[in-house]
mmCIF file as Biopython writes it, N, C-alpha, C and O atoms, coordinates in Angstrom:
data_model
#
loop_
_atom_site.group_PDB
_atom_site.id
_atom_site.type_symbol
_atom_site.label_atom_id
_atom_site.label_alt_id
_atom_site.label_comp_id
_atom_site.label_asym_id
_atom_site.label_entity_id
_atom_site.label_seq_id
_atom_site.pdbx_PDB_ins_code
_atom_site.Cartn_x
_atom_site.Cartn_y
_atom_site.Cartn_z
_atom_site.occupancy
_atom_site.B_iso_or_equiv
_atom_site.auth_seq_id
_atom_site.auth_asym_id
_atom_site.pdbx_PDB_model_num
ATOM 1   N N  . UNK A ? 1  ? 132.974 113.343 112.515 1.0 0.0 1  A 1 
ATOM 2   C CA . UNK A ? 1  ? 131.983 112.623 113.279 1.0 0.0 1  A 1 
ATOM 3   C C  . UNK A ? 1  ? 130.599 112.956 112.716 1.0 0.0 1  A 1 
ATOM 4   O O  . UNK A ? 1  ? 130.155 114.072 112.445 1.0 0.0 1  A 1 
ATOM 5   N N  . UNK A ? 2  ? 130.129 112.011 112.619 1.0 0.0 2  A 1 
ATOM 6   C CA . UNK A ? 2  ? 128.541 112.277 112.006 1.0 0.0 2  A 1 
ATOM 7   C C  . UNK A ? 2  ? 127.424 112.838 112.749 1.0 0.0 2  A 1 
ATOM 8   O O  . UNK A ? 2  ? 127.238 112.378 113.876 1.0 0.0 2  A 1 
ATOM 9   N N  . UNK A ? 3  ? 126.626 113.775 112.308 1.0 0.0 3  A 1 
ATOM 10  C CA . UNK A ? 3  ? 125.849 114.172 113.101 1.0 0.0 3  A 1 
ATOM 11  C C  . UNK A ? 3  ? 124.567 113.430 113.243 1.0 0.0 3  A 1 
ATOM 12  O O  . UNK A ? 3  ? 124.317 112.834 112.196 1.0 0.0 3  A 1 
ATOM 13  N N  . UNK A ? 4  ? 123.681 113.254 114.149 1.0 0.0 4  A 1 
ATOM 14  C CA . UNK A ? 4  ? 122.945 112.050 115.333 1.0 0.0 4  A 1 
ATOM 15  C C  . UNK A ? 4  ? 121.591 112.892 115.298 1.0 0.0 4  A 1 
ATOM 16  O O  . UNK A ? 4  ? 121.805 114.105 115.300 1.0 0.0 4  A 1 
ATOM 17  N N  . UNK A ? 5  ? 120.636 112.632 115.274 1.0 0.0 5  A 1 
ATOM 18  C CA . UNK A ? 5  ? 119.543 113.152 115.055 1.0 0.0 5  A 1 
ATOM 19  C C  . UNK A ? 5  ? 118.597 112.267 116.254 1.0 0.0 5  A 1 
ATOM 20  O O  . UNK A ? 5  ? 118.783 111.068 116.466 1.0 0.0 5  A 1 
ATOM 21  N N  . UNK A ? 6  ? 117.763 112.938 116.839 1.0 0.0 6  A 1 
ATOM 22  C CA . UNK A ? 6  ? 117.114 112.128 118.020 1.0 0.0 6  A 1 
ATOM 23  C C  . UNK A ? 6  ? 115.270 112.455 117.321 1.0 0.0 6  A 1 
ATOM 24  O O  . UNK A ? 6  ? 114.795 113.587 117.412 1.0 0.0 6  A 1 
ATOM 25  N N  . UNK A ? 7  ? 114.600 111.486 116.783 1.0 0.0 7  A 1 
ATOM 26  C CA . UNK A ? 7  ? 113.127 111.912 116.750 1.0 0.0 7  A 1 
ATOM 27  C C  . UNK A ? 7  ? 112.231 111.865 117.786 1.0 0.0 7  A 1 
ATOM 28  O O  . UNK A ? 7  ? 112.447 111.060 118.693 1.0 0.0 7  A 1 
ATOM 29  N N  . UNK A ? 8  ? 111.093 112.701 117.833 1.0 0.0 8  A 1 
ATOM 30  C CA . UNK A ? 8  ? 110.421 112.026 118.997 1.0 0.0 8  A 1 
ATOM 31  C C  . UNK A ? 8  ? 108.683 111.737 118.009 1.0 0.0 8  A 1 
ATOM 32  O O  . UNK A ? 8  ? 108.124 112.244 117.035 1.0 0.0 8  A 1 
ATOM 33  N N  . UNK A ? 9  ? 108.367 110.507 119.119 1.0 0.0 9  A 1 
ATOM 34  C CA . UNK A ? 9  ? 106.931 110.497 118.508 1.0 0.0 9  A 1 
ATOM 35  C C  . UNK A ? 9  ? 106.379 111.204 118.925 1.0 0.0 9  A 1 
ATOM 36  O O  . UNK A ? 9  ? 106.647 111.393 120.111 1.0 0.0 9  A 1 
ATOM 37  N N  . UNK A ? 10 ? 105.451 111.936 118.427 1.0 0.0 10 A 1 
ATOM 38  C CA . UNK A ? 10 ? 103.980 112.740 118.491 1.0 0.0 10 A 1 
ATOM 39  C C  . UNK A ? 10 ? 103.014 112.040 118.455 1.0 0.0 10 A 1 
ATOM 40  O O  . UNK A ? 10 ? 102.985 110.969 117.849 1.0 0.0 10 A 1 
ATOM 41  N N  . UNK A ? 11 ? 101.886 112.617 119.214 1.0 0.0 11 A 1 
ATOM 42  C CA . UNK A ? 11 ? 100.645 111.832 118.704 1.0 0.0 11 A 1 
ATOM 43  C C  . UNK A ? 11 ? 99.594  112.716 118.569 1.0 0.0 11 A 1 
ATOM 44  O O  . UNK A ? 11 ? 99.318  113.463 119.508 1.0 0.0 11 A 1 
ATOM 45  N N  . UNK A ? 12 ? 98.898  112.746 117.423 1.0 0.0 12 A 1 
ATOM 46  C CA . UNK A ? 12 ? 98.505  114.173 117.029 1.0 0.0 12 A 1 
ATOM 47  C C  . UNK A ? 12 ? 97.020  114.331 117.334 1.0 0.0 12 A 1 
ATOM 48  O O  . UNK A ? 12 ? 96.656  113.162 117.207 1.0 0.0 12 A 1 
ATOM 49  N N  . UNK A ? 13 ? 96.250  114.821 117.560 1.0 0.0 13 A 1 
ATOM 50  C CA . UNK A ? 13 ? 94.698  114.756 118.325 1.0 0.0 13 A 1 
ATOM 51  C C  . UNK A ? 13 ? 93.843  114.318 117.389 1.0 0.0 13 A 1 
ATOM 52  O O  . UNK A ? 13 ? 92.776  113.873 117.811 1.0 0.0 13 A 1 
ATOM 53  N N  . UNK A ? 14 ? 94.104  114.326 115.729 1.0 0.0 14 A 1 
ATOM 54  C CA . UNK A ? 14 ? 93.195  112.975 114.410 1.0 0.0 14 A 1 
ATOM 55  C C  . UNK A ? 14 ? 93.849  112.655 113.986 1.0 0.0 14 A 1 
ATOM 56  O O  . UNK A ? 14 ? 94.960  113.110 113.710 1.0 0.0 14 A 1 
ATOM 57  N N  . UNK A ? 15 ? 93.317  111.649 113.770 1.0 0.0 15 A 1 
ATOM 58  C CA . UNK A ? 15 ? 94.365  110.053 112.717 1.0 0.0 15 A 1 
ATOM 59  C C  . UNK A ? 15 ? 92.933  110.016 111.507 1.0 0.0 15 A 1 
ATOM 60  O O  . UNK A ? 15 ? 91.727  109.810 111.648 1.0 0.0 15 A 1 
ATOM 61  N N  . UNK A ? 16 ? 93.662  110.276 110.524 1.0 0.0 16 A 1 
ATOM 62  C CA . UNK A ? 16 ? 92.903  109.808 109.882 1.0 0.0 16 A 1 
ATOM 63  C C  . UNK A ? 16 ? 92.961  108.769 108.339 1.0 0.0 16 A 1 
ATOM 64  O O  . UNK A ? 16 ? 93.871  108.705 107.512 1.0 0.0 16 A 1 
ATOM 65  N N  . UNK A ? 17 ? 92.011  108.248 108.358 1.0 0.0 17 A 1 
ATOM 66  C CA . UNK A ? 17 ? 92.538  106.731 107.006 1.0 0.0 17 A 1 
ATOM 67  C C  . UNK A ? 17 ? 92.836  107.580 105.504 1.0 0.0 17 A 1 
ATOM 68  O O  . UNK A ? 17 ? 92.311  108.629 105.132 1.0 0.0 17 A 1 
ATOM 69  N N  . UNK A ? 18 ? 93.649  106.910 104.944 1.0 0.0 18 A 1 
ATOM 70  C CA . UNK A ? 18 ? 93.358  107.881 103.708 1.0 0.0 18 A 1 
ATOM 71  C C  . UNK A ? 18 ? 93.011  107.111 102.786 1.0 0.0 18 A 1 
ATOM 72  O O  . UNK A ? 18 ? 93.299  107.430 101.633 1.0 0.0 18 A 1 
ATOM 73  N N  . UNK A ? 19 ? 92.297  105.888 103.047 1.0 0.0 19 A 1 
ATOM 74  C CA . UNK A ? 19 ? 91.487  105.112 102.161 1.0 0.0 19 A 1 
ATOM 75  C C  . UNK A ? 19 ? 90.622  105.511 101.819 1.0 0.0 19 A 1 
ATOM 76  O O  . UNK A ? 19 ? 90.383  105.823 100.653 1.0 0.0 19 A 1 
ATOM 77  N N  . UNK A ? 20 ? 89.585  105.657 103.182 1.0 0.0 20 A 1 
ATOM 78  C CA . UNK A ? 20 ? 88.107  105.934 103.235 1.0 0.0 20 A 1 
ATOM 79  C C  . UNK A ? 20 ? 87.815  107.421 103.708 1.0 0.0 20 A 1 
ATOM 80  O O  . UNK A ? 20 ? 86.710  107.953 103.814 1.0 0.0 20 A 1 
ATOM 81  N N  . UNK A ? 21 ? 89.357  108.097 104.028 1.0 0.0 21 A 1 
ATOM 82  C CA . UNK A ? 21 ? 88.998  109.728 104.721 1.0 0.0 21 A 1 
ATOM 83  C C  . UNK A ? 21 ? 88.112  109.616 105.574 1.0 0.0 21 A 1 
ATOM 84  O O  . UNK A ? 21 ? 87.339  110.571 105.505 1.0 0.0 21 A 1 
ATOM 85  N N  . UNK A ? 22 ? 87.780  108.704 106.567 1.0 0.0 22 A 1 
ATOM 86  C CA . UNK A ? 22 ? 87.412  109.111 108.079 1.0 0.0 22 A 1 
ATOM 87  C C  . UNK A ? 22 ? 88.486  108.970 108.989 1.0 0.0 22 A 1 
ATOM 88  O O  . UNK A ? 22 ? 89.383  108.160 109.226 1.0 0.0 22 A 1 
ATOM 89  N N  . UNK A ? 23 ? 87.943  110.383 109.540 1.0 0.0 23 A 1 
ATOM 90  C CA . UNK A ? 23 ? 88.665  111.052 110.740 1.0 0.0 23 A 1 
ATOM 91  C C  . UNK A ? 23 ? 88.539  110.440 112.257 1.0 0.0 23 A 1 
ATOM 92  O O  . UNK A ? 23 ? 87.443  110.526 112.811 1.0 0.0 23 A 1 
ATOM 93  N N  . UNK A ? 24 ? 89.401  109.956 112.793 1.0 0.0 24 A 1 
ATOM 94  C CA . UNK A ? 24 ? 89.433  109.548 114.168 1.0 0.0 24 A 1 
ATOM 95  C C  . UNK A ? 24 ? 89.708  110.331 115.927 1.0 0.0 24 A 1 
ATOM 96  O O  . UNK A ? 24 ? 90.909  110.208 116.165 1.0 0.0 24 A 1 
ATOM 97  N N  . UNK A ? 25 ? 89.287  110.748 116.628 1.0 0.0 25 A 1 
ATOM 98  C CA . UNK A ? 25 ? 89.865  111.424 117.685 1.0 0.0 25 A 1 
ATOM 99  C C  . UNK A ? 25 ? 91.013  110.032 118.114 1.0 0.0 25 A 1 
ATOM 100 O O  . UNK A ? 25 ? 91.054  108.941 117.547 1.0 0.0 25 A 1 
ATOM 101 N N  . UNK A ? 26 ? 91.576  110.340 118.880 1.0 0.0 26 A 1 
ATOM 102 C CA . UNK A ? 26 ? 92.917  109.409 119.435 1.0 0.0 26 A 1 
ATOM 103 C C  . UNK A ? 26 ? 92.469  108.549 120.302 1.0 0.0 26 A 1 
ATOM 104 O O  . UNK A ? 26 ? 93.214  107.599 120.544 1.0 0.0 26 A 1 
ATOM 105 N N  . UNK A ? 27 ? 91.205  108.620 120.981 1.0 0.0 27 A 1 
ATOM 106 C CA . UNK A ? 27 ? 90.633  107.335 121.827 1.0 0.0 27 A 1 
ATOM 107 C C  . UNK A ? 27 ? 89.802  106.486 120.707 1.0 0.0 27 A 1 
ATOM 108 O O  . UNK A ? 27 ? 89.800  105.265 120.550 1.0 0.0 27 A 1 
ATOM 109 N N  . UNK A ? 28 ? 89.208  107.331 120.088 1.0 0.0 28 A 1 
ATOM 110 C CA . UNK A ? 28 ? 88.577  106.341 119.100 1.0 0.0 28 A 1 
ATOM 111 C C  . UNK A ? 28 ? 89.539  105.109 118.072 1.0 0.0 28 A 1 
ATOM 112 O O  . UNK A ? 28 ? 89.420  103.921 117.774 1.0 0.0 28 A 1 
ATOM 113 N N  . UNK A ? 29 ? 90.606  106.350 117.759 1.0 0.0 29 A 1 
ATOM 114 C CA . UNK A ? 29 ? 91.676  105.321 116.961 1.0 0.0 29 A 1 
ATOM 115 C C  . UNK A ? 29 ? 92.627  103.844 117.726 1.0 0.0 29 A 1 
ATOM 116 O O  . UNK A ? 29 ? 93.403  103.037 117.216 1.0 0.0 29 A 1 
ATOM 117 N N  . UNK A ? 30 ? 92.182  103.984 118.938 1.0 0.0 30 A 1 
ATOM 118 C CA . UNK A ? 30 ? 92.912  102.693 119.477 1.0 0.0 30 A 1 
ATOM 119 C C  . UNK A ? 30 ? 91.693  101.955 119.272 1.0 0.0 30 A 1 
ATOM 120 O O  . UNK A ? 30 ? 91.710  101.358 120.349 1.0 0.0 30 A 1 
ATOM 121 N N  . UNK A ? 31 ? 90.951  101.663 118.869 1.0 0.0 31 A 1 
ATOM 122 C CA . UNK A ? 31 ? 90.039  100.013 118.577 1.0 0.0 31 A 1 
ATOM 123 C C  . UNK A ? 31 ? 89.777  100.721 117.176 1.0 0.0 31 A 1 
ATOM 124 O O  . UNK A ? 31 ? 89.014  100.021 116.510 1.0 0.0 31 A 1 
ATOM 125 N N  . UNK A ? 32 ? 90.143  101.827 116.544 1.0 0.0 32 A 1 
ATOM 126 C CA . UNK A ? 32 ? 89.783  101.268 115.344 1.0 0.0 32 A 1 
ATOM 127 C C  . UNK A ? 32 ? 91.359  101.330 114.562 1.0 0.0 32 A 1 
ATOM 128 O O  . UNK A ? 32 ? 91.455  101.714 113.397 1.0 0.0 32 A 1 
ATOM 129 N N  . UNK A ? 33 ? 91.662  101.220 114.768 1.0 0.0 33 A 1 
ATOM 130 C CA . UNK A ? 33 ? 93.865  101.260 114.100 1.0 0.0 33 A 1 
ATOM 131 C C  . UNK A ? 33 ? 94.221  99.898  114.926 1.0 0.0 33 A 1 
ATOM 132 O O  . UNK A ? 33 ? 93.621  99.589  115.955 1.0 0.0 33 A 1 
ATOM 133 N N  . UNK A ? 34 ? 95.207  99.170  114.387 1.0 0.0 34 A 1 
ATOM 134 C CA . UNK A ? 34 ? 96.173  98.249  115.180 1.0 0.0 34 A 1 
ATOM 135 C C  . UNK A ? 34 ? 97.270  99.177  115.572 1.0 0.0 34 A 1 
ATOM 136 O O  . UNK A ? 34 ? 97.434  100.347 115.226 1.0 0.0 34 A 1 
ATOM 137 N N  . UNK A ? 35 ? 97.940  98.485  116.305 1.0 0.0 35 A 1 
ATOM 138 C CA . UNK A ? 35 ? 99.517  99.533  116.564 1.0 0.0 35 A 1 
ATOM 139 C C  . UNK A ? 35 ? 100.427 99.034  116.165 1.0 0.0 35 A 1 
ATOM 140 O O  . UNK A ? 35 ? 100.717 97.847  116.015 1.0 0.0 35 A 1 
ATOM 141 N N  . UNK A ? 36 ? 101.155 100.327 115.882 1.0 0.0 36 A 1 
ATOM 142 C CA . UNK A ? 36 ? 102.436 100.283 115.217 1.0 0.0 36 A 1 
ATOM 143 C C  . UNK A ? 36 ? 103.131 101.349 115.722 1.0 0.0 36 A 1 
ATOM 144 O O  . UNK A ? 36 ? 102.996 102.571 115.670 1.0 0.0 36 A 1 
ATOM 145 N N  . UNK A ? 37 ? 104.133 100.367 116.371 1.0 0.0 37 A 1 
ATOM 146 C CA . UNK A ? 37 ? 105.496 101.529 117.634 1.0 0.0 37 A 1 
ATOM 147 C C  . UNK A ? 37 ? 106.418 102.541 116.888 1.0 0.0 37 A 1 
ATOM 148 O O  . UNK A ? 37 ? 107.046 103.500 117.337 1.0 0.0 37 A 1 
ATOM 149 N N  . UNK A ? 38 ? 106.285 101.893 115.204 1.0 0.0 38 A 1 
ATOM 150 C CA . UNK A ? 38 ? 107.200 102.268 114.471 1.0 0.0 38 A 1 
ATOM 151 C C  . UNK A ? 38 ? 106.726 103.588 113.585 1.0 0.0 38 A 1 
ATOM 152 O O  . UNK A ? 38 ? 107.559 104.441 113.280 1.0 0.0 38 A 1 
ATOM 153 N N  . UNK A ? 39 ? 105.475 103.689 113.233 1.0 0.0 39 A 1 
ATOM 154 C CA . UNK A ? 39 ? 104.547 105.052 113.002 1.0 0.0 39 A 1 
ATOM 155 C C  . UNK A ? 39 ? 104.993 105.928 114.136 1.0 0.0 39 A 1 
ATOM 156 O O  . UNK A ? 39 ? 105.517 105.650 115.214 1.0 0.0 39 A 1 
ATOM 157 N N  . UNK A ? 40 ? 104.527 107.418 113.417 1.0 0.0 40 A 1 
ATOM 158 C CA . UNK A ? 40 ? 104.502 109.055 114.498 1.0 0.0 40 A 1 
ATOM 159 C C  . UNK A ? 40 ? 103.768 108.662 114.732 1.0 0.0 40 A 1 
ATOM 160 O O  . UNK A ? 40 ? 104.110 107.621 115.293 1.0 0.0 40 A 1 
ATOM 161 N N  . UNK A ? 41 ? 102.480 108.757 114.715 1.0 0.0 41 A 1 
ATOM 162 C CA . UNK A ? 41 ? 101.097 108.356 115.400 1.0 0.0 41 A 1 
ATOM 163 C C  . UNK A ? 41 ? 100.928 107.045 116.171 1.0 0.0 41 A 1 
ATOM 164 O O  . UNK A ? 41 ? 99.851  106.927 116.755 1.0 0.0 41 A 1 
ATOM 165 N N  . UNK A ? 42 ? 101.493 106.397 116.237 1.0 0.0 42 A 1 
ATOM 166 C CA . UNK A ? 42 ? 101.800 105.301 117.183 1.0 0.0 42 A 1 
ATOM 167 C C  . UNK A ? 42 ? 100.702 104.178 116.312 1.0 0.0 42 A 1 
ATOM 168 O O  . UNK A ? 42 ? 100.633 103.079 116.860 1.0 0.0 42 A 1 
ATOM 169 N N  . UNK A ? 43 ? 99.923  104.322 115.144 1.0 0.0 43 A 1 
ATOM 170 C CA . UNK A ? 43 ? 98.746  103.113 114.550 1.0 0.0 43 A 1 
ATOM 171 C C  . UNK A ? 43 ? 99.354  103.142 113.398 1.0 0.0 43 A 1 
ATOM 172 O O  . UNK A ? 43 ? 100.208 103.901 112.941 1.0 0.0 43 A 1 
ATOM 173 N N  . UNK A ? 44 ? 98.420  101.553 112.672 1.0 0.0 44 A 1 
ATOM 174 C CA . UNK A ? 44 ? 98.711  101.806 111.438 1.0 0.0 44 A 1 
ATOM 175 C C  . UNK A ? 44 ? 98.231  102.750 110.323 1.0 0.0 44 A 1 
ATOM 176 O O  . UNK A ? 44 ? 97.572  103.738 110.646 1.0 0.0 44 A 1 
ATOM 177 N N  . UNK A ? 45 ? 98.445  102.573 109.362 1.0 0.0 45 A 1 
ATOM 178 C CA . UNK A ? 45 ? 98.423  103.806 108.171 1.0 0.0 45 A 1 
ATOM 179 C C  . UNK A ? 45 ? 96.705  103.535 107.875 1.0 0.0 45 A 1 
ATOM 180 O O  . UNK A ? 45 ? 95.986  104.522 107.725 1.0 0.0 45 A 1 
ATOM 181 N N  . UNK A ? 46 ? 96.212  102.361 107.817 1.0 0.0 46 A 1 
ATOM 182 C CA . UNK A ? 46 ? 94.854  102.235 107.011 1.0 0.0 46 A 1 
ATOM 183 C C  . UNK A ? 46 ? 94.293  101.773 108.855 1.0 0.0 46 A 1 
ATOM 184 O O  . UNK A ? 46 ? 94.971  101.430 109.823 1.0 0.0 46 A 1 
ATOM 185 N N  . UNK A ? 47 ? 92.597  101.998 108.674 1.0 0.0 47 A 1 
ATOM 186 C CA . UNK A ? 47 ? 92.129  101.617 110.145 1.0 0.0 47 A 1 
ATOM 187 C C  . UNK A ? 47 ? 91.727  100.137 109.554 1.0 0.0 47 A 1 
ATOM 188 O O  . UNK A ? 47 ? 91.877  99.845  108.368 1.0 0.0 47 A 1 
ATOM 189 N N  . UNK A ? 48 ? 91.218  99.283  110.503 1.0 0.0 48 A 1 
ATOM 190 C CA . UNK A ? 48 ? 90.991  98.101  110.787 1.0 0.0 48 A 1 
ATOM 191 C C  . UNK A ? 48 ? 89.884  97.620  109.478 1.0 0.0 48 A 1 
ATOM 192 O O  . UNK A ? 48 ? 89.927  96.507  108.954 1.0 0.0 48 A 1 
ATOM 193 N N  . UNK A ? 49 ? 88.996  98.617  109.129 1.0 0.0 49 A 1 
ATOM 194 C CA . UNK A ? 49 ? 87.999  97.840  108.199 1.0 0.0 49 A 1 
ATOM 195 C C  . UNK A ? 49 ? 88.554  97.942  106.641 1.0 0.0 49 A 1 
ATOM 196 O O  . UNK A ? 49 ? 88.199  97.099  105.817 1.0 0.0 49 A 1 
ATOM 197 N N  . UNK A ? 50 ? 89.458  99.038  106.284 1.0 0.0 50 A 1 
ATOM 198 C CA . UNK A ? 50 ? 90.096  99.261  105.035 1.0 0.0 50 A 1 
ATOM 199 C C  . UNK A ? 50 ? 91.011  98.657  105.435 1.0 0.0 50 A 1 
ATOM 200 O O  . UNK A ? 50 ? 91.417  99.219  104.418 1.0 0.0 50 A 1 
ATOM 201 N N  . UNK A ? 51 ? 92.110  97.848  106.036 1.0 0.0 51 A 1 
ATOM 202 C CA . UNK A ? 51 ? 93.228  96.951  105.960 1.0 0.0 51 A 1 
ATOM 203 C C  . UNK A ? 51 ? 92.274  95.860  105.491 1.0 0.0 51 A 1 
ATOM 204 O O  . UNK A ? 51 ? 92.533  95.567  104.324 1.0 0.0 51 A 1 
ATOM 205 N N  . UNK A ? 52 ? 91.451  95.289  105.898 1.0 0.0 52 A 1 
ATOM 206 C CA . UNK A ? 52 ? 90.813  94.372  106.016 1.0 0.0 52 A 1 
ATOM 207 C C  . UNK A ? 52 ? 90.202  93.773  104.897 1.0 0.0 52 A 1 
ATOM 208 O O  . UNK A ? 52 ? 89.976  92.574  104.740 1.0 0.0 52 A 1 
ATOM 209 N N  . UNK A ? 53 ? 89.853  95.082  103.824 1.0 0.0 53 A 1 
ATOM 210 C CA . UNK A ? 53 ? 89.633  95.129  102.493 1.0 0.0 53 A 1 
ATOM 211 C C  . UNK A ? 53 ? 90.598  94.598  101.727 1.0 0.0 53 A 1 
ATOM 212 O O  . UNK A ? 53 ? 90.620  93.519  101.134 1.0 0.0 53 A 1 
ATOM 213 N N  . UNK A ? 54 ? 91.596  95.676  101.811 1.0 0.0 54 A 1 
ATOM 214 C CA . UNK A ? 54 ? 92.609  95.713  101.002 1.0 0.0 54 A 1 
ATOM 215 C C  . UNK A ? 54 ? 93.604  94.351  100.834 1.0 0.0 54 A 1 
ATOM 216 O O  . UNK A ? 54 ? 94.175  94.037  99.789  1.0 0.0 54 A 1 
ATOM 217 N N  . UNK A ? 55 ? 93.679  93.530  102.280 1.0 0.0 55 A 1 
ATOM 218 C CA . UNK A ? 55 ? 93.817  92.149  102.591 1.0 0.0 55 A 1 
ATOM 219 C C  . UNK A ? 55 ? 93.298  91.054  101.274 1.0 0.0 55 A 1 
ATOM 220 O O  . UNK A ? 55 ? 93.826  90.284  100.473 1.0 0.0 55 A 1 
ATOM 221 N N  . UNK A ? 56 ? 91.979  91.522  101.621 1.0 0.0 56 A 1 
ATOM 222 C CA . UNK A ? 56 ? 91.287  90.846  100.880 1.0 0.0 56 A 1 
ATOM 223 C C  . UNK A ? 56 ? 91.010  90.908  99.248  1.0 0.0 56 A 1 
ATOM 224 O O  . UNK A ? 56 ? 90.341  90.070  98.644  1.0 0.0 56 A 1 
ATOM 225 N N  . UNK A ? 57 ? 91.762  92.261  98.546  1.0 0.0 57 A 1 
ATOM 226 C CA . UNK A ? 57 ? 91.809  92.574  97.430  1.0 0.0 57 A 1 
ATOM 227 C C  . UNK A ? 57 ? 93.172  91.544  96.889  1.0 0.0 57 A 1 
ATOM 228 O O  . UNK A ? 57 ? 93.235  90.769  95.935  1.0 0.0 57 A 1 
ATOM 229 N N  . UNK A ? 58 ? 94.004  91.845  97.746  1.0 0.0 58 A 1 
ATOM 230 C CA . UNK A ? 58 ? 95.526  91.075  97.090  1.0 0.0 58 A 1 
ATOM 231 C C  . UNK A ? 58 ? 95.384  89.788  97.681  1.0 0.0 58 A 1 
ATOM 232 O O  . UNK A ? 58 ? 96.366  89.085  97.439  1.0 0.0 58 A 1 
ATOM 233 N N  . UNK A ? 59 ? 94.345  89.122  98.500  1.0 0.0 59 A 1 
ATOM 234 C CA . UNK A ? 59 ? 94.256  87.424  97.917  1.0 0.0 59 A 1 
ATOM 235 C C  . UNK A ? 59 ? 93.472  87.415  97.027  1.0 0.0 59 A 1 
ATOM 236 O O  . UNK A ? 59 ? 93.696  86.611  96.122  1.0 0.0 59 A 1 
ATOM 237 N N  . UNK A ? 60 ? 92.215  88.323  96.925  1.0 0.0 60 A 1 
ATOM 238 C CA . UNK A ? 60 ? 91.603  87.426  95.364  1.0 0.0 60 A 1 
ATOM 239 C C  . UNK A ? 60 ? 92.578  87.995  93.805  1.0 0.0 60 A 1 
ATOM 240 O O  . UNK A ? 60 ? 92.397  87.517  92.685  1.0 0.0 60 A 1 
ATOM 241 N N  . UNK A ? 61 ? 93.345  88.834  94.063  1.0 0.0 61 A 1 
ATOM 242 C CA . UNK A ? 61 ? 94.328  88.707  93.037  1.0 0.0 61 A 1 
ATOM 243 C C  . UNK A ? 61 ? 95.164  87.691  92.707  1.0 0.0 61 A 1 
ATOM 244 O O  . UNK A ? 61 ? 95.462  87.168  91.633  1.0 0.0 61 A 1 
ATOM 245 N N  . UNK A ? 62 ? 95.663  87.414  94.449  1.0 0.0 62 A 1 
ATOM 246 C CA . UNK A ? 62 ? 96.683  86.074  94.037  1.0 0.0 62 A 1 
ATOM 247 C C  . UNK A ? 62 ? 96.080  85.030  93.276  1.0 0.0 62 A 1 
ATOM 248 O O  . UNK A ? 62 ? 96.516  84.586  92.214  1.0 0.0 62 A 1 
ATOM 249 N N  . UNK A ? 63 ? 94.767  84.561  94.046  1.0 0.0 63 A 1 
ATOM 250 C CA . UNK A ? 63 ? 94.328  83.044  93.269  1.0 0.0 63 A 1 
ATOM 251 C C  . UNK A ? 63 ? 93.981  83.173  92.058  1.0 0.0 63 A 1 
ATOM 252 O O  . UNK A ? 63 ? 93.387  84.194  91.712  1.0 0.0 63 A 1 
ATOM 253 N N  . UNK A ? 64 ? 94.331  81.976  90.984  1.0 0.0 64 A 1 
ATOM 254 C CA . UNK A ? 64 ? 93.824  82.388  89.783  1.0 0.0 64 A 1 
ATOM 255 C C  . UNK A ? 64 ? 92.647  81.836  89.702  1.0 0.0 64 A 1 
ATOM 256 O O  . UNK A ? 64 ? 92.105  81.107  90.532  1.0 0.0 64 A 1 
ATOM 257 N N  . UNK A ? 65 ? 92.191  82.253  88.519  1.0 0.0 65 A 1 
ATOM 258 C CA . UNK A ? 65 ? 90.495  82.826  87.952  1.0 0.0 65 A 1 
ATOM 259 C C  . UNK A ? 65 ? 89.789  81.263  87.370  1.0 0.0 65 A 1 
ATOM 260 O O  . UNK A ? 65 ? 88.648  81.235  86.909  1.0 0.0 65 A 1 
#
């Protein structure tokens, strides 16, 4: 029988981007992170203004020149 592993989320007291390396307290990171149920930290990996970039880096890649 296979052994079953149970995780739990944490949510850790800074979130921080590792785009731009600013640090968030956990009230601050809910308006600046979207959520994600599926993260430990319950947000996403980049905050709202570096997704937002980075968005915007891989469409002006897509279109051509």
């Amino acid at each position: 029988m296979p052994a079953t592993t149970t995780t739990t989320k944490r949510k850790s007291s800074k979130i921080r981007c590792p785009r731009c390396g600013r640090e968030y307290t956990a009230k601050q990171a809910e308006k600046a992170f979207h959520r994600n149920k599926r993260s430990r930290t319950g947000f996403q990996t980049y905050d709202k203004a570096c997704a937002k970039a980075i968005d915007a880096e891989k469409a002006a890649a897509k279109t051509p020149a």
